[in-house]
Every structure is written in structure tokens, then in C-alpha cells.
C-alpha positions in Angstrom: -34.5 -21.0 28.8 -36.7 -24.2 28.7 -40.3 -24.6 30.1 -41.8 -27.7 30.1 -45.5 -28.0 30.5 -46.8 -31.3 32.2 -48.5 -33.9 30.4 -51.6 -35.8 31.7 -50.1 -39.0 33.8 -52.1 -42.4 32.4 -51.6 -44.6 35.3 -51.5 -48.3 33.8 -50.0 -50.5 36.7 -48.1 -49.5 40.4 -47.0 -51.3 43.8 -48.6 -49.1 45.8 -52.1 -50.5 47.0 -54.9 -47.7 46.4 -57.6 -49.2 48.9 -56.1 -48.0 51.9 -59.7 -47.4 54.1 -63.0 -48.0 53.8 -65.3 -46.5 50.6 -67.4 -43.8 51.9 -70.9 -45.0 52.9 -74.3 -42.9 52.6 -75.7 -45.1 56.0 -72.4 -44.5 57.9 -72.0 -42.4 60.8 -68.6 -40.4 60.8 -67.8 -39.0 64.2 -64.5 -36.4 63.8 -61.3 -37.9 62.7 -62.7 -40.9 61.2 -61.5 -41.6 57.5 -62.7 -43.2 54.8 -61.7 -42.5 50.9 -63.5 -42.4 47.5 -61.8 -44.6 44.8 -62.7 -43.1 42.1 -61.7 -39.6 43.1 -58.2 -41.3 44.4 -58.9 -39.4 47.9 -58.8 -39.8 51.4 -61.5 -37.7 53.4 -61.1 -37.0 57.4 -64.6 -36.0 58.9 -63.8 -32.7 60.3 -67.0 -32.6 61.7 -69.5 -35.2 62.8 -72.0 -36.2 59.8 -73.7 -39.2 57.8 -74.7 -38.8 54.4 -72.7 -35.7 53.6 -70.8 -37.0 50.2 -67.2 -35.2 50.6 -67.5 -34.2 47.1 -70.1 -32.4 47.3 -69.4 -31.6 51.6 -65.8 -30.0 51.4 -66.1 -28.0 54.5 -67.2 -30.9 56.8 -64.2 -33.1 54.8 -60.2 -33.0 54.9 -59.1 -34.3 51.9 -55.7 -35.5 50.5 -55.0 -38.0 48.0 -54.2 -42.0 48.3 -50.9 -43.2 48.8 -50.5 -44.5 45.1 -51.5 -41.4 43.3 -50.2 -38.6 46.2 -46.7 -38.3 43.3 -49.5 -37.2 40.7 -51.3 -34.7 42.8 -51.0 -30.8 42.4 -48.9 -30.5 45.6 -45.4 -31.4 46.3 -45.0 -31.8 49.8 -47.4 -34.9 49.5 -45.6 -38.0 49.3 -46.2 -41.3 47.6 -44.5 -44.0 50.1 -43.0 -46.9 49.7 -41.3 -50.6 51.3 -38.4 -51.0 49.8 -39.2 -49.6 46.1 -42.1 -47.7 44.1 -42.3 -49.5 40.9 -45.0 -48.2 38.7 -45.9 -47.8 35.0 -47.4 -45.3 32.9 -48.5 -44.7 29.4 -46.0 -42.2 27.1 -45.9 -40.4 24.0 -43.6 -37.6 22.6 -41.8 -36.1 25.7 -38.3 -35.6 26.1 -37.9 -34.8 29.7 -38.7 -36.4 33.5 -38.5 -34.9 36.4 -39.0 -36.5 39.9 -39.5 -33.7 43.0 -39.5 -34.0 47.2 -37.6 -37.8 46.3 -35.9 -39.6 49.2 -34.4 -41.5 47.3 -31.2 -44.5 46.3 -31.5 -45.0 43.1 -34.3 -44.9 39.6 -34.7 -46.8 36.5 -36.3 -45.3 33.9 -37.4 -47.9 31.6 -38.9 -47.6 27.7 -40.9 -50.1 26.6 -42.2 -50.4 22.8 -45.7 -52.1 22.1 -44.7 -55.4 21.6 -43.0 -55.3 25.0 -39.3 -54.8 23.9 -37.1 -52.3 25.5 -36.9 -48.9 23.9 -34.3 -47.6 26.0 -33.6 -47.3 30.3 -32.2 -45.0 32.4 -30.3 -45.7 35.5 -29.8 -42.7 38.1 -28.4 -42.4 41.5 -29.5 -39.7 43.6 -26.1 -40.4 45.9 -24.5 -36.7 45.4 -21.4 -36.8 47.4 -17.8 -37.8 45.4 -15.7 -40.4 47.7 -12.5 -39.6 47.4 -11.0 -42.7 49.1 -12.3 -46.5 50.5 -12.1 -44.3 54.2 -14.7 -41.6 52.8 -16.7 -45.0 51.3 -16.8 -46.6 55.1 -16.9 -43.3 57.1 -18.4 -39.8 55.3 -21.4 -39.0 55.7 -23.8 -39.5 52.2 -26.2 -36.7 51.0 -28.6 -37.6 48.7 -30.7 -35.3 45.9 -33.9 -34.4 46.5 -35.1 -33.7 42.9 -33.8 -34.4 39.7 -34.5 -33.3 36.0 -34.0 -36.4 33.5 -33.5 -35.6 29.7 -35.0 -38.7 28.0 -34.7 -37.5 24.6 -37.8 -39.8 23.7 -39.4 -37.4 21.6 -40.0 -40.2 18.9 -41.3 -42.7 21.2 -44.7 -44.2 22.0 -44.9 -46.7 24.7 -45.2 -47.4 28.1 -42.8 -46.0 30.7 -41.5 -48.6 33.6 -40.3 -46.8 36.7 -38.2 -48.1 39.5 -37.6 -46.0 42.6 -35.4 -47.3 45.3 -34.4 -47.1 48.4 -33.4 -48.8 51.5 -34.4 -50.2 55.1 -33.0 -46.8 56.5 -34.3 -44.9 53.8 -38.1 -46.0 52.6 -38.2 -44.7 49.0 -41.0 -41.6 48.9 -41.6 -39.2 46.1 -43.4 -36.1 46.1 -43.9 -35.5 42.6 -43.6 -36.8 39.3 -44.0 -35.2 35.6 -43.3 -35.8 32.0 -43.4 -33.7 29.3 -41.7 -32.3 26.2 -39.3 -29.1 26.8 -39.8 -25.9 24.7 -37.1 -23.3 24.1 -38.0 -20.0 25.2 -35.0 -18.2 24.2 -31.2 -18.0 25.3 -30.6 -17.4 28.8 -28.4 -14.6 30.1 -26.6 -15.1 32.8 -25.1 -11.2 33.6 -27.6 -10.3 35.3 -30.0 -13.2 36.3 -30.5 -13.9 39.8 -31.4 -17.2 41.9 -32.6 -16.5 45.5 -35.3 -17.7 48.2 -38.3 -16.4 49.7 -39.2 -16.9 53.5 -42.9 -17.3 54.3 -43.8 -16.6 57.8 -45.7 -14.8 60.3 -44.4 -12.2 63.5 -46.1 -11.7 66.7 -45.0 -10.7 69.9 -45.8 -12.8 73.0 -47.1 -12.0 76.4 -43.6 -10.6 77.4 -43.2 -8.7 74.3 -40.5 -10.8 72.7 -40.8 -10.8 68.5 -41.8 -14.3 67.2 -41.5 -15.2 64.1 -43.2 -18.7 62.7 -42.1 -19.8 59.5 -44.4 -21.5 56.8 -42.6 -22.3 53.5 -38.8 -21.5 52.0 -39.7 -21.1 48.1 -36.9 -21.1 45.6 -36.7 -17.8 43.2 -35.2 -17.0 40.1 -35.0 -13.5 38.0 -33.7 -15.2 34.4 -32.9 -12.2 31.5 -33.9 -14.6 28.1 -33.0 -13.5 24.8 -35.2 -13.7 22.0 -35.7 -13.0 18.3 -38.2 -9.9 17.8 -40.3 -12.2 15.5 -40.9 -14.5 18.8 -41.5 -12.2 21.5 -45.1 -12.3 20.6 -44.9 -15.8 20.8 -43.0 -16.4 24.0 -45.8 -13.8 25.5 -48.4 -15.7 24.8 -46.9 -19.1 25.6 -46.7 -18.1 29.2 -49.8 -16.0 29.2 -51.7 -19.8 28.7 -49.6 -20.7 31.5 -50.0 -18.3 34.2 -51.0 -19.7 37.4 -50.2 -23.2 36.3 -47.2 -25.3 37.6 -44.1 -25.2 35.2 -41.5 -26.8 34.8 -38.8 -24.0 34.1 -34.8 -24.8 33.7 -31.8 -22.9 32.1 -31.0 -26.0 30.2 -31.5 -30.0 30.4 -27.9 -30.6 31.8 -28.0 -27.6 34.4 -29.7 -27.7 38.2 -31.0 -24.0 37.8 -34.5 -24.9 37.9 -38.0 -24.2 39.1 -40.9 -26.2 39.3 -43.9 -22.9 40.1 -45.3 -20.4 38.2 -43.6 -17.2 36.7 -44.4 -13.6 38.4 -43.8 -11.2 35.8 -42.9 -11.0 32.6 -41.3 -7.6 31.0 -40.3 -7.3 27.7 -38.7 -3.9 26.5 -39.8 -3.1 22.9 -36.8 -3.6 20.4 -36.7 -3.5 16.6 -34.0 -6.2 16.4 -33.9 -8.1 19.4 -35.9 -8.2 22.5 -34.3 -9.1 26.2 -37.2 -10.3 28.4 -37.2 -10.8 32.1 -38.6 -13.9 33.7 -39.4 -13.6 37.3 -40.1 -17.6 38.7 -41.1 -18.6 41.8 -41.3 -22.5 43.1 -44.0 -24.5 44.8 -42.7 -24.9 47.7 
């Protein structure tokens, strides 16, 4: 079992334009649904309410808030996309990580490019997110394509200090968008066990009955669940505990191993460890984002 924790993004260049609307303006009138943003918090702000001079900052109730275009793949949320033409090209500072992973992605193709100081290429990556095998040139012209939606990269640049060229693709049909993008450097947690470890989904919803009694039930989010028994030397148990105690309630990226798709990007529920003198089987309960 790996968790890795997200590093800071450091934003150097992108293609995405951040000025999308107006700065906010002390002297303006907003009447309800107008927008303007702040650039320095990389935020948009709808008036919810009809002010002037009520900073959104400092005004969150009479403010609706979500962040620009350009930074929505850095943002704490998933389901906020980062939109672009015909590719997202953007570059960002790096140092000692070992793993990428991209989330919500409609997306062609990536290039993950490493660049040393001087400007020379460290080392690139190229991914397709095209998931279906053709199996013949009538399968190339005629079956239907299916496409990843998130992807875990294993760089292996632990050594590497740089800057980080990404190119996300997509096509006329398909306007590249990405929901969420992090870097970081992956930490063993112990051996997974996979007897009795569980994957699974949780339905989040509401039920009411209408006027004519009929049950309604109105779904809000499907989040993706996980119940992994790790395996762990008795002298790291204390360890591992308080590794994910500094974590609780943060967004982790946790995965089985680099080259599996058993993964979750959320926070852990529980954590039980039986006491043992030799060797100590814990039990992870995860839980996605979205």
C-alpha cells in the first residue's frame, strides 16, 4: 500500500488565459448574477445578492465563488474543470516526486516532459488515455472508443530538479478538460493483502415521497470505496499510525501499487490495528472525493 501526499503546485507558465472578467471594484454596483474575479485569489465571484463595496473575501455569503479557468486543475475539488481548445499546455516547477496523477481528464493523449536547468530534457512521458484494444482495421473504422478518465503516472524522478512541461490533448469533438492535477512522492505503507480487501461504491442521495406518494429518490454523488487489509512490520505500526493521523481529513492519493488501477484519491475512514508482537495486519477503510 502506497499513499502519496500532494506537493504544493508552483505554476510558472500555461495556455489557459487567467483574466477571464473584470477585477472586482470597491465603486461598482453588482446586481445578482453579475461576475467579476480577484487575480490574486485565482477566483471568480457571482453576486448572490445585490451589493457594492462588499470584498468577496471578506463577504462569502453575498459571493459564489469558484476558481479561474487556468488554476480550476489545482483547486481542492475534482469535479472543477480546467478547459481547453485543442490542448492544455502548462508548466510547473518540480523537485523529488516520483509519481503524477491526472483526475476527471477528458482526454487524447499527455506528454509529460522533464526539463533540467539549463533547458535540456530530463526525460518525457507520452500516454494515451484511448482504453479500448482494436482487434482488427474494422474495429479501427467502426467500434466505438472509451477513453480513461484518470490516470496514475510513475515518473520515477525522485532525483530530479526541474521544471515539468505538460501537454494535454484532445480533439475538435473532444475539447481537452482536466479536473485535477497532483505530484508528489509515493510512500510505502506496507504490503497489501488482497484475501480479504474490498473495492465498492457509495450512493449519496436523498428520498422523498411526492404529492401522490410515490418514493423519490435524488442522487448527489457515486464515491468510490476501498476496505485494503496492509501488512506491516510491528516496529512500523506506530509509524504508519501516525503518518495517516497527519493526514486525516486531507486528500490522498492512496494506490495498491504504481502499476495497478486500485486507487483512491479521498481521505481514509478508519484505521484498526490489532495489537501483535510479531506482525501487525491493519485495516484501511478509503473513501474518494467524488
Amino acid at each position: 500500500m502506497y499513499i502519496v501526499e500532494p506537493k504544493q503546485i508552483e505554476l510558472l507558465e500555461s495556455n489557459i488565459p487567467e483574466n477571464e472578467h473584470e477585477e472586482w471594484d470597491s465603486s461598482t454596483n453588482y446586481n445578482i448574477g453579475d461576475i467579476c474575479q480577484i487575480a490574486e485569489q485565482h477566483k471568480i465571484y457571482k453576486a448572490a445578492a445585490e451589493n457594492t463595496n462588499k470584498n468577496p473575501i471578506q463577504n462569502p455569503k453575498l459571493w459564489v465563488s469558484k476558481s479561474t479557468n487556468q488554476r480550476a486543475m489545482f483547486d481542492n475539488e475534482i469535479n472543477t474543470q480546467t478547459i481547453g481548445e485543442s490542448e492544455i499546455k502548462f508548466k510547473i516547477r518540480s523537485s523529488v516526486i516520483d509519481t503524477i496523477a491526472l483526475f476527471n481528464v477528458s482526454l487524447d493523449t499527455a506528454t509529460l516532459t522533464a526539463l533540467n536547468e539549463d533547458g535540456s530534457t530530463y526525460d518525457t512521458k507520452e500516454l494515451s488515455f484511448v482504453e479500448e484494444e482494436l482487434m482488427n482495421f474494422g474495429d479501427y473504422l467502426f467500434a466505438p472508443r472509451f477513453y480513461a478518465t484518470e490516470m496514475i503516472i510513475p515518473v520515477g524522478w525522485e532525483s530530479f530538479i526541474g521544471e515539468i512541461e505538460i501537454t494535454l490533448k484532445g480533439s475538435e469533438e473532444r475539447p481537452p478538460k482536466i479536473g485535477h492535477f497532483i505530484i508528489g512522492l509515493a510512500q510505502n505503507l506496507g504490503i497489501s493483502l488482497y484475501q480479504n480487501s474490498k473495492i465498492g461504491f457509495s450512493v449519496y442521495g436523498k428520498q422523498q415521497r411526492d404529492d401522490w406518494g410515490y418514493l423519490e429518490f435524488k442522487q448527489t454523488i457515486t464515491t468510490d470505496t476501498q476496505d485494503i487489509d496492509v501488512l506491516v512490520e510491528k516496529e512500523r505500526i506506530k509509524t504508519v499510525k501516525n503518518r495517516l493521523k497527519r493526514l486525516r481529513g486531507k486528500a490522498t492519493l492512496f494506490f495498491v501499487s504504481p502499476l495497478e488501477q486500485f486507487f483512491v484519491y479521498g481521505v481514509y475512514k478508519d484505521f484498526l490495528a490489532p495489537i501483535n508482537p510479531q506482525k501487525s495486519i491493519y485495516t484501511l477503510q478509503l473513501e474518494s472525493l467524488v
